[in-house]
C-alpha positions as CSV (number, residue, x, y, z in Angstrom):
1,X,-44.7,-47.9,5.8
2,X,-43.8,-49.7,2.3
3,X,-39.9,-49.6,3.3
4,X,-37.6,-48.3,5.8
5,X,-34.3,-47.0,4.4
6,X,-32.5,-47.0,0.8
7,X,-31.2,-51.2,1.7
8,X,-35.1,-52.3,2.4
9,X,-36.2,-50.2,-0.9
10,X,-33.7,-52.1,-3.0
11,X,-34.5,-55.7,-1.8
12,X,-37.7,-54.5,-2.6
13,X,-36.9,-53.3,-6.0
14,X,-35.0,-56.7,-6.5
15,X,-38.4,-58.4,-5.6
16,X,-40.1,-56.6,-8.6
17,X,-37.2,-57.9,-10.8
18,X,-35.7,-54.4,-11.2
19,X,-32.3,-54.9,-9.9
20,X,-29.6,-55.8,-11.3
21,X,-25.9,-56.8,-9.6
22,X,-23.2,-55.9,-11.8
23,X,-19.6,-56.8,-10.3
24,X,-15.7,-55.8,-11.9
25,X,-17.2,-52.6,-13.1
26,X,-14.7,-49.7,-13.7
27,X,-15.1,-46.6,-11.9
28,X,-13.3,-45.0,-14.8
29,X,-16.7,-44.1,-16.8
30,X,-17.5,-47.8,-17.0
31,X,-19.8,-47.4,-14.4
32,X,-21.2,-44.4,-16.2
33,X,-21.7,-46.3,-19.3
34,X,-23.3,-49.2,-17.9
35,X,-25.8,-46.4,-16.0
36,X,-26.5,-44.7,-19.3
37,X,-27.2,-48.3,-20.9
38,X,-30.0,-48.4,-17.5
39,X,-31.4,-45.0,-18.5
40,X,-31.9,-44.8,-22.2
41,X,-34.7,-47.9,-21.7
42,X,-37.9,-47.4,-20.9
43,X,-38.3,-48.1,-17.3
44,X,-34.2,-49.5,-17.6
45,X,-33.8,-52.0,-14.4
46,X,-31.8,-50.0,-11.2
47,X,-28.0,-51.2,-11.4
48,X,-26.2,-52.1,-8.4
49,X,-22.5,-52.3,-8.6
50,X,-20.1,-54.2,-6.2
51,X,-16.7,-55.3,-6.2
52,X,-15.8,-52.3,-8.3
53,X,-12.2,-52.0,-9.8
54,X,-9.8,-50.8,-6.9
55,X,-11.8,-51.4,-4.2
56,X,-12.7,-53.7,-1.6
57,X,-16.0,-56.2,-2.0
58,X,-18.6,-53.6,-0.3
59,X,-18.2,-50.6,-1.2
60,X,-21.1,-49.8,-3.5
61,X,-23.2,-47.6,-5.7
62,X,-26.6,-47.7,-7.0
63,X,-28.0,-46.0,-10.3
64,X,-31.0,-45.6,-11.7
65,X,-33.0,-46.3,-8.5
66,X,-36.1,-44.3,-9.8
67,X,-35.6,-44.7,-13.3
68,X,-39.3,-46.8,-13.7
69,X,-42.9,-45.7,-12.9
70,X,-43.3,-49.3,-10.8
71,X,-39.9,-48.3,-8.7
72,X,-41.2,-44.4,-8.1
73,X,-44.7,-46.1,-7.4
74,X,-42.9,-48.2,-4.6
75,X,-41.4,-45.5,-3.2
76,X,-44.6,-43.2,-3.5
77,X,-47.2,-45.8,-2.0
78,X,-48.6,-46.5,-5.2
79,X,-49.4,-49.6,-7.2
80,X,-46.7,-50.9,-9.1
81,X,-47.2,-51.9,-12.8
82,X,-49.0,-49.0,-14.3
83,X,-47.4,-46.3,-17.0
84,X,-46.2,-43.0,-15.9
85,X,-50.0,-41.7,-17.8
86,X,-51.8,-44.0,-15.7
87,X,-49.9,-42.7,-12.4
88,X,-50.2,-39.0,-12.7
89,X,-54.0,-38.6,-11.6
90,X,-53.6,-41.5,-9.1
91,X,-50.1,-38.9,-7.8
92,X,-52.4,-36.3,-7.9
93,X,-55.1,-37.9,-5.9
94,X,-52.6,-39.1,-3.4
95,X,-50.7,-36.1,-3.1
96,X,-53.8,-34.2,-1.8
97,X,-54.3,-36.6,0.7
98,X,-50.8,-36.9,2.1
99,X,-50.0,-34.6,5.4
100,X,-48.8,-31.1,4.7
101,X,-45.9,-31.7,7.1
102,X,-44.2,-34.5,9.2
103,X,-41.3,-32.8,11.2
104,X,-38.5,-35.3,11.7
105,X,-37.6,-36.9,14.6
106,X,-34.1,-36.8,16.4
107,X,-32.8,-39.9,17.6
108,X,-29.6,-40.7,19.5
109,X,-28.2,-43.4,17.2
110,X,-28.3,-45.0,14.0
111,X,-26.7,-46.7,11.2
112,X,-25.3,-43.5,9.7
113,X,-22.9,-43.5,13.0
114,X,-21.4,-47.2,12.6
115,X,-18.3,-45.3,11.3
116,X,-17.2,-41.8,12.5
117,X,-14.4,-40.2,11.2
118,X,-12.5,-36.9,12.5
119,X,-11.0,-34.5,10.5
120,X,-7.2,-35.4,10.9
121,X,-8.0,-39.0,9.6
122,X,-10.4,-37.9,7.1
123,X,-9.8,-40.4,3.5
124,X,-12.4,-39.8,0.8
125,X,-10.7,-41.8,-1.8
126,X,-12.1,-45.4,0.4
127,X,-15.0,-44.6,-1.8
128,X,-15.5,-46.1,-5.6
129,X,-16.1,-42.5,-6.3
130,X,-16.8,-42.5,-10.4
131,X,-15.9,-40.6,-13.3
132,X,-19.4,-40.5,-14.8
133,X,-18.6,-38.8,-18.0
134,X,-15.8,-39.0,-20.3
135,X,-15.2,-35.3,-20.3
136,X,-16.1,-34.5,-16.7
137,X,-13.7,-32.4,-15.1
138,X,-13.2,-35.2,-12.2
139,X,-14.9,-37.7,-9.9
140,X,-18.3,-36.9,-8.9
141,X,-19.7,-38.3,-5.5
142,X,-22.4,-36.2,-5.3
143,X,-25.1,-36.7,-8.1
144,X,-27.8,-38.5,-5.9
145,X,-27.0,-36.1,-2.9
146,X,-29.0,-34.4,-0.3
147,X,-27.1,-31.1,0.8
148,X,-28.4,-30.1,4.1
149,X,-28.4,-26.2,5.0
150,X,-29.8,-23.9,7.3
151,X,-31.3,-20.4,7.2
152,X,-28.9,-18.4,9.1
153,X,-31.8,-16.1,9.5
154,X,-34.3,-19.0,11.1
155,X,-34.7,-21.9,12.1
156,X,-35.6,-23.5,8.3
157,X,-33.7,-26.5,7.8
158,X,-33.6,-26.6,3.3
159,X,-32.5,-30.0,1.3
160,X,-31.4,-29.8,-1.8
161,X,-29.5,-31.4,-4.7
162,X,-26.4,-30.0,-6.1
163,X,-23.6,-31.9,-7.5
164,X,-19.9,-33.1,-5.4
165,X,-16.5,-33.8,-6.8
166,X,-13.7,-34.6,-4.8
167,X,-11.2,-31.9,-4.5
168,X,-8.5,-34.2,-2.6
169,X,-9.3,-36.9,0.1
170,X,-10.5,-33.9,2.7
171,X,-12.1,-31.3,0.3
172,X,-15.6,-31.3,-1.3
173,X,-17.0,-29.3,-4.0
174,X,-20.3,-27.9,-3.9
175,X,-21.7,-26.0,-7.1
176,X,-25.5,-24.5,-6.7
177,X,-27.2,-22.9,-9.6
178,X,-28.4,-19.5,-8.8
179,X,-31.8,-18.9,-7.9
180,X,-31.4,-22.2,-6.0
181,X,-32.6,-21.8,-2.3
182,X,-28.9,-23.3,-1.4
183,X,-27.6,-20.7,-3.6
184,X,-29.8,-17.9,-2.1
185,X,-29.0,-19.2,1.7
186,X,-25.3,-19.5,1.0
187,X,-25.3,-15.8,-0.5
188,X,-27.2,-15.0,3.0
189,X,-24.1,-16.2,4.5
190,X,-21.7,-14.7,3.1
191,X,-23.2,-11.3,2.5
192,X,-22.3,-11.6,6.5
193,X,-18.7,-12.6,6.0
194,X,-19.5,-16.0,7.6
195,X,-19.0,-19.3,7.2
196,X,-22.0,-22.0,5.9
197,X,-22.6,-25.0,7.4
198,X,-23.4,-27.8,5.2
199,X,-23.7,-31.5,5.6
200,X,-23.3,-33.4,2.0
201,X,-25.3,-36.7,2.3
202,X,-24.3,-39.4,-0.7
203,X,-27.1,-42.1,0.1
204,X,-30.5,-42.1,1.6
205,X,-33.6,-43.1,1.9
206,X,-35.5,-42.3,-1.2
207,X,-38.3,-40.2,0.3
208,X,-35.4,-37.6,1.5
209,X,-33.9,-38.1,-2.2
210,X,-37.4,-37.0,-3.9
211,X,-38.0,-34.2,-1.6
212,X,-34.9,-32.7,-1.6
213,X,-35.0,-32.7,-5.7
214,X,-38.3,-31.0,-6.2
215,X,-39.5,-27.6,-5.9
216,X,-40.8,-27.3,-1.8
217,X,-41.6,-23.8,-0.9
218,X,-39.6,-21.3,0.3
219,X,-39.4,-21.6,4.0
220,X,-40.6,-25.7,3.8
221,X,-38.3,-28.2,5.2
222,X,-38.1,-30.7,2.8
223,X,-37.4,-33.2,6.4
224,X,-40.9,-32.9,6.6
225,X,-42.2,-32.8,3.2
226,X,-40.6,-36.7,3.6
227,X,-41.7,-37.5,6.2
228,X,-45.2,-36.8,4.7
229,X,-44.8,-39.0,1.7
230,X,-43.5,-42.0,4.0
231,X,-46.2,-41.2,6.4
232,X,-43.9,-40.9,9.4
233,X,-40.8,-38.6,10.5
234,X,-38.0,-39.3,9.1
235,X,-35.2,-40.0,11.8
236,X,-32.1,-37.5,12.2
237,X,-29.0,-37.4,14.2
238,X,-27.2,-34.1,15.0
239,X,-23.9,-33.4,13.2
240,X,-20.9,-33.3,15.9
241,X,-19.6,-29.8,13.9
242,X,-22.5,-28.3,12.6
243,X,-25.4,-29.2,14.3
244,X,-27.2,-29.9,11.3
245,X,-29.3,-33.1,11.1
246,X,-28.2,-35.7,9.2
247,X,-30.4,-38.5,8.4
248,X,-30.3,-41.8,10.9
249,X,-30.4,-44.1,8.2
250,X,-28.0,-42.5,5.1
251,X,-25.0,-44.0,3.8
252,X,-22.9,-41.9,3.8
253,X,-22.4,-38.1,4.8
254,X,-19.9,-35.6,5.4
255,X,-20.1,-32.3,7.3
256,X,-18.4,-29.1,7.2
257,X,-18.1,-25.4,6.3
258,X,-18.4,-23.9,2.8
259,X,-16.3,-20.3,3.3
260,X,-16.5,-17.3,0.9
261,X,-12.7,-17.2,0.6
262,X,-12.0,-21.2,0.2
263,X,-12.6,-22.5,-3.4
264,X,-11.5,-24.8,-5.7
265,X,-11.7,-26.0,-9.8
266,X,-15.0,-27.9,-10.8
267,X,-16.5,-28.7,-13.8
268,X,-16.9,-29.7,-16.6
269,X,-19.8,-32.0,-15.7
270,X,-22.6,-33.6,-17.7
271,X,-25.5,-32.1,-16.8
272,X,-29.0,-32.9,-17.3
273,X,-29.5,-30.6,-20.4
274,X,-27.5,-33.5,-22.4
275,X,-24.4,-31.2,-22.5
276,X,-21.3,-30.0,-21.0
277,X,-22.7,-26.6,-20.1
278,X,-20.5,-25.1,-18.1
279,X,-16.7,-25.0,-18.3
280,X,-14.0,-25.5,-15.5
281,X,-13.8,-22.6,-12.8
282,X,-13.5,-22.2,-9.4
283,X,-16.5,-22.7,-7.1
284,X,-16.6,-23.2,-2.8
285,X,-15.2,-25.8,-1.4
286,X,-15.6,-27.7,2.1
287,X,-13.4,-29.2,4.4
288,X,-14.2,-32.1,5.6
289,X,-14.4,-31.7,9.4
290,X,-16.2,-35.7,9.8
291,X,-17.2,-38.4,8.2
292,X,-20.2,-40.2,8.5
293,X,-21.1,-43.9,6.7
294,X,-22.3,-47.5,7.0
295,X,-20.9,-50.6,7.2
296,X,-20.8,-51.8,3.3
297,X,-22.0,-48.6,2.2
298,X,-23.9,-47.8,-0.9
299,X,-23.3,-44.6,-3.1
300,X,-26.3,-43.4,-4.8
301,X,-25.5,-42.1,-8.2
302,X,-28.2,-40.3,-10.6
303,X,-25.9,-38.5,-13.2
304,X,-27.4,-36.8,-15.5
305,X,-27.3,-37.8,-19.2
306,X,-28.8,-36.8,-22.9
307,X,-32.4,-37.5,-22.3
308,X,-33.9,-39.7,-21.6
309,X,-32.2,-39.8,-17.9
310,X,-33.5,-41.0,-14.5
311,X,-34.7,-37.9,-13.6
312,X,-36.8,-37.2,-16.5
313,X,-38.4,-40.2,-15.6
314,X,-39.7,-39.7,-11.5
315,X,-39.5,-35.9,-12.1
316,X,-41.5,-35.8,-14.8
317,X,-44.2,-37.2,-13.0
318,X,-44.1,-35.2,-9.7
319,X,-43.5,-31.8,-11.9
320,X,-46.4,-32.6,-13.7
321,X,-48.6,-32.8,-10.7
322,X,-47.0,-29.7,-9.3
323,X,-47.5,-27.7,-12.1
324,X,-51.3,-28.4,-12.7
325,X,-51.4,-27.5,-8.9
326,X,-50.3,-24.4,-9.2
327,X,-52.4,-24.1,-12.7
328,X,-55.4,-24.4,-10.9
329,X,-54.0,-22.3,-7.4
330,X,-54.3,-19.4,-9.7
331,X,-57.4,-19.8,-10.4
332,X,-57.2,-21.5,-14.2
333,X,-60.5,-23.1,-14.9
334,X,-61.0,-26.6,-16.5
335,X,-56.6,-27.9,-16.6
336,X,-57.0,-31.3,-18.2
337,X,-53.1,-32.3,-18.2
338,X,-50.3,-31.6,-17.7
339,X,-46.7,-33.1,-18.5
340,X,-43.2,-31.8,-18.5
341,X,-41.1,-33.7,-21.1
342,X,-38.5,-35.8,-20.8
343,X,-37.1,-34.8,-24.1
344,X,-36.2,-31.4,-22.3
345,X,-35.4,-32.4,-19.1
346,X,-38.9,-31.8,-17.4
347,X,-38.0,-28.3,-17.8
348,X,-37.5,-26.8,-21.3
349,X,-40.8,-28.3,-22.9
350,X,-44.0,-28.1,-20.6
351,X,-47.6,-29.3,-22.5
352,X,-51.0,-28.1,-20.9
353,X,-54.3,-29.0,-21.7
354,X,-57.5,-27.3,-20.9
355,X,-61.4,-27.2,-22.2
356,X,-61.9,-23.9,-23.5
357,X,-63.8,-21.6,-21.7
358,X,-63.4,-18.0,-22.7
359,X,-61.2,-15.7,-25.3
360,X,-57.8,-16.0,-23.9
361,X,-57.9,-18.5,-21.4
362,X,-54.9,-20.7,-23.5
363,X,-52.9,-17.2,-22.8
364,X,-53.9,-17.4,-19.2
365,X,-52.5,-21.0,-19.0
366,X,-49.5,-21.1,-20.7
367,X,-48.4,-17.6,-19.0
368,X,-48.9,-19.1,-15.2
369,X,-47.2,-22.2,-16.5
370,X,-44.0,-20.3,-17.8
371,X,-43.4,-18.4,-14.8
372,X,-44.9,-20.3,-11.6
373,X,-41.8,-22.0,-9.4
374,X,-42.7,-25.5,-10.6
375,X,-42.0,-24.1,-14.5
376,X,-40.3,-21.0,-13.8
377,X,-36.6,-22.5,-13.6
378,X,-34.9,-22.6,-17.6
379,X,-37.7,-23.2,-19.1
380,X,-37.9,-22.8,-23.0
381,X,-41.2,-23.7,-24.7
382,X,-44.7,-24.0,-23.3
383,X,-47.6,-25.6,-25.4
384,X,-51.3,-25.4,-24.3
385,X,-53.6,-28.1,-26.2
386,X,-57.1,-28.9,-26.0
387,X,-58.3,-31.4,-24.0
388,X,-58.3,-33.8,-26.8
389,X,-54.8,-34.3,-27.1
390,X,-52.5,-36.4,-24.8
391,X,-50.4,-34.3,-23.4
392,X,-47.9,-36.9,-22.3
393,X,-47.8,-38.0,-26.0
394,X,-45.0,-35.9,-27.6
395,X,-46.6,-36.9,-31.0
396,X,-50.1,-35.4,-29.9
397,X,-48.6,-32.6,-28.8
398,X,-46.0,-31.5,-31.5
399,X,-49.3,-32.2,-34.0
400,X,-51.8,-30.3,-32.6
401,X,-48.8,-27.3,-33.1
402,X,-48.6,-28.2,-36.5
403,X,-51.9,-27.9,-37.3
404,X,-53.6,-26.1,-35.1
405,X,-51.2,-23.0,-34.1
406,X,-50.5,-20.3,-36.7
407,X,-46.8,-19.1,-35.8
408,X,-48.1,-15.2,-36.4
409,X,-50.9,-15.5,-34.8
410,X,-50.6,-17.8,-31.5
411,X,-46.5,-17.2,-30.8
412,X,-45.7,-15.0,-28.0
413,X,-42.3,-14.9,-26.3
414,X,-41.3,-13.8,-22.9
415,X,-38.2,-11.8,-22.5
416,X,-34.8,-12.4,-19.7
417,X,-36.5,-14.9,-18.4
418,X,-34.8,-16.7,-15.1
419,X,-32.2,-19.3,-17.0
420,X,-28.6,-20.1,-15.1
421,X,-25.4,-21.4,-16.4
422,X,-26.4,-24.7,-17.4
423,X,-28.6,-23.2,-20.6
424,X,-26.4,-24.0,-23.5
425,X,-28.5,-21.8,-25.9
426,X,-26.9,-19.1,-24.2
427,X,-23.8,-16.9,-24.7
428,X,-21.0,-18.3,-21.8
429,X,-20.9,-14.6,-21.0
430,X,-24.4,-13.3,-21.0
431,X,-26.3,-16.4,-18.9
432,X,-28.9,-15.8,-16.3
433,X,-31.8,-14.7,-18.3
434,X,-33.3,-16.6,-21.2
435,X,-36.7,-16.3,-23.3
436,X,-39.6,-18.4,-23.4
437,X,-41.7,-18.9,-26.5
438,X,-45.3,-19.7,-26.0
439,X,-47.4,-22.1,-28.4
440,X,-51.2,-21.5,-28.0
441,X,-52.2,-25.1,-29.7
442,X,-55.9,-24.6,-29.1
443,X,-58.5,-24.4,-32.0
444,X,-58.6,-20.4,-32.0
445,X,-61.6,-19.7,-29.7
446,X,-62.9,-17.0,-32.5
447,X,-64.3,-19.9,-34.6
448,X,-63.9,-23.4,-33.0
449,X,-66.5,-24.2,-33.9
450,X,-65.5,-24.6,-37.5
451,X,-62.5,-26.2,-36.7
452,X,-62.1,-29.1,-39.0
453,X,-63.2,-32.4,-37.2
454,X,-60.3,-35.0,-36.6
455,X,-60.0,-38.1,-38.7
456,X,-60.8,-40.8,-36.3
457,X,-63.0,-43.3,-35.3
458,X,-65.5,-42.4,-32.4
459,X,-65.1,-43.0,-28.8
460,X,-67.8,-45.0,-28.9
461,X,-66.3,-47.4,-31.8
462,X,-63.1,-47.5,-30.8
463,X,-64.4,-48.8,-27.7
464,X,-66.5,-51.3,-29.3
465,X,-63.5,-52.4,-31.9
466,X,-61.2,-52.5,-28.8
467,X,-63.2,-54.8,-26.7
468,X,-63.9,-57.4,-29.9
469,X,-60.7,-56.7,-31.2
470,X,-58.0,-56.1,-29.2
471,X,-56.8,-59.2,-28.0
472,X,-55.7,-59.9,-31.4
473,X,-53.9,-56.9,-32.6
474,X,-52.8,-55.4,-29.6
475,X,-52.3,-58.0,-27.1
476,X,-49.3,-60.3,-26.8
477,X,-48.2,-61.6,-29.7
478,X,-49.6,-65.0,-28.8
479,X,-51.9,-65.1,-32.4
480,X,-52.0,-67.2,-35.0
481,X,-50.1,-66.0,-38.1
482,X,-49.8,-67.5,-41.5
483,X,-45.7,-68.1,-42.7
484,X,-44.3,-69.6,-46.1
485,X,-42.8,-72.8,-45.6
486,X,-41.8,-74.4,-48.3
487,X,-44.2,-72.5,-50.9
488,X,-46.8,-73.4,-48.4
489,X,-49.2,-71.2,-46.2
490,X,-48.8,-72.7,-42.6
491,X,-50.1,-71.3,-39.3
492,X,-47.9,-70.7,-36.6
493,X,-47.9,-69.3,-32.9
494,X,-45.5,-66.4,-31.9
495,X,-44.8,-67.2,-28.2
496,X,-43.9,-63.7,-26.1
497,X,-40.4,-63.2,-24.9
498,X,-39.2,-65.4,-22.8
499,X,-38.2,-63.9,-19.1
500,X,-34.6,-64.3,-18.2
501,X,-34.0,-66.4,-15.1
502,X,-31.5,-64.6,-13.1
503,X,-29.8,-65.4,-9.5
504,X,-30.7,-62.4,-7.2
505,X,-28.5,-61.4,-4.1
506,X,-30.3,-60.1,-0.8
507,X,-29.6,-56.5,-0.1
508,X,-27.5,-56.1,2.9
């Protein structure tokens, strides 16, 4: 097992030199900021905050956790220092050879129960809860969450994420897109005039974290979904209201009930579109009825920002796995790649390859990848390439459109489409559907063969010219180069950047 709760992952993480301690932040969008800062680099270090404005040494929050391949290889079993291109067939490799299921595993005790708090003495303001966004309609706990919900018609046990404010120090808000399976299980509920139980959990292991964000199957406890990826169950205790298990190890976690007839303002929020989608209105509401956290507990925040974000980052990856799975599942022939782009949010620009095989297999493709459940969900544009272009290579990509898709001829658009209300393309009163436009990027089948050929070297000498030559013009900037000092041509040696020497804390 690589690490055994969120506290071993990060002293891990601050062993790769990917953590960073920031103390004095503000919880007044200065912690936002500084998270955004972490997001918008490529593979941006995880932040973790302490000593925040207002609150007591110890109580802490964590962004970006996942925001590099090396931190989502950690967590994943995978070796660390490889690009997100060179991880997706090694994901998909692994994936197939992961369990299908490893049920959790209830336990008596754990760390989750060092502090219990009852309903009368219930005080959510103790945490540094932030204000991620400067227009955000209030302070959001629950960005990283895991909401924990039951069928009421069996014994499924669903994790997902949807965002938390705080209401007032005992009330939580809850808002879940529709079409969600929360959404769909809370609408169960109160099509039968009853109550939902849910149990809102605001720091976890990582494993719980990934599986509750991605798209498990209907019916498919995402408890044991992580419990697959870590390779062993993951340990619950029982919530003292609900009944509901809560994981042993978490940070923190609240439990109560969401009623039809209880709600209260939420929104705006910064969502992961890059926009404030949706305005302020009234959504469900819980009562805190206890309290659940750690000793020096840590908040994990992944707030959603313009893309490039955290979670166009690790979802990017697993999404692109999932949706050549279920490219191939139905049965299309020869998928080469497949990547969903961070520039829409791993959801509004999906790129498939394939190697041609017959007169409308780009069709096939790109219609299976539009409405399957990994693509399905507000999506805009789907692109089918050959299998010459690098589909995690937005440049690739948008030029084989250019040049190889005629916009009469290989444009087909799919009508009221399954959106929600975080689509800003579409009318505040008319959201739920959208459209999907379809780019068939291949060389037309009809005459591919007279395709013009592409202007570059061969395989075979850019391998050649790569192995004699590469050291020097793409290695590290350690060359000889020639400068003008003094009117004269002198050689001089460009060292690499320097590493900064920093003083790390332990992770306790």
């Amino acid at each position: 097992m690589p690490y055994t709760d969120l506290r071993d992952f990060l002293k891990q993480v601050d062993e790769l030199g990917e953590l960073r301690l920031v103390r004095g932040a503000d919880w007044n969008e200065e912690i936002g900021g500084i998270t955004d800062l972490a997001q918008h680099q490529i593979n941006g270090p995880a932040v973790l905050f302490d000593d925040i404005k207002d609150y007591p040494r110890g109580f802490r929050i964590v962004s970006n956790t996942l925001g590099s391949s090396s931190r989502t290889a950690l967590l994943l079993g995978m070796p660390t220092g490889k690009s997100w291109r060179e991880l997706l067939p090694i994901w998909r490799k692994r994936s197939k050879e992961i369990p299908n299921a490893i049920p959790p595993v209830e336990v008596k005790d754990g760390p989750i129960l060092e502090n219990v708090v009852s309903k009368r003495d219930v005080d959510l303001s103790i945490f540094p809860t932030p204000k991620w966004h400067e227009l955000d309609g209030g302070r959001y706990i629950g960005t990283g969450t895991v909401d924990v919900i039951k069928d009421p018609d069996s014994p499924w046990v669903n994790l997902g994420c949807y965002r938390a404010s705080i209401a007032d120090k005992k009330r939580v808000t809850l808002y879940i897109s529709p079409g969600k399976h929360g959404r769909v299980l809370r609408d169960k509920y109160f099509a039968k005039g009853e109550a939902m139980p849910v149990v809102m959990v605001f720091g976890q292991d990582p494993a719980v974290f990934m599986a509750a964000s991605l798209e498990v199957a209907w019916g498919t406890s995402e408890y044991d979904y992580a419990g697959a990826l870590k390779g062993e169950p993951i340990p619950v205790v029982r919530g003292r209201a609900t009944g509901l298990p809560i994981p042993a190890t978490a940070e923190i976690a609240v439990e109560g009930f969401i009623r039809p007839d209880q709600t209260a303002p939420e929104g705006p929020f910064g969502e992961w579109t890059g926009y404030y989608a949706s305005s302020q209105r009234e959504e469900p509401v819980m009562e805190v009825e206890n309290l659940y956290y750690r000793n020096n507990p840590i908040i994990v925040g992944t707030p959603p920002y313009k893309p490039p974000a955290e979670f166009t980052a690790y979802r990017g990856l697993l999404r692109a796995a999932l949706l050549w799975e279920k490219l191939e599942q139905a049965g299309v022939p020869d998928v080469t790649g497949a990547w969903c782009h961070e520039a829409g949010g791993c959801r509004l620009l999906l790129a498939v390859s394939i190697k041609q095989r017959y007169p409308g297999h780009a069709k096939q493709a790109a219609m299976i990848a539009a409405m399957c459940h990994a693509g399905a969900y507000l999506g805009r544009y789907i692109v089918v390439v050959d299998d010459d272009i690098d589909v995690t290579d937005l440049q690739d990509v948008v030029w084989a459109m250019c040049t190889r898709c005629d916009p009469e001829r290989d444009t087909d658009l799919i009508r009221r489409a399954w959106s929600g209300p975080l689509d800003p393309a579409i009318d505040p009163d008319k959201k739920g559907f959208n459209s999907r436009l379809i780019f068939d990027a291949t060389r037309p089948w009809e005459w591919r063969d007279k395709f013009p050929p592409v202007v570059e070297p061969s395989l075979e000498t850019r391998m050649a010219v790569a192995k004699k030559w590469g050291g020097l013009i793409l290695g590290s900037g350690n060359g000889p180069v020639l400068r003008q000092r003094n009117g004269k041509a002198v050689e001089k040696r460009v060292s690499g950047r320097r590493p900064v020497k920093e003083n790390r804390r332990k992770v306790r």
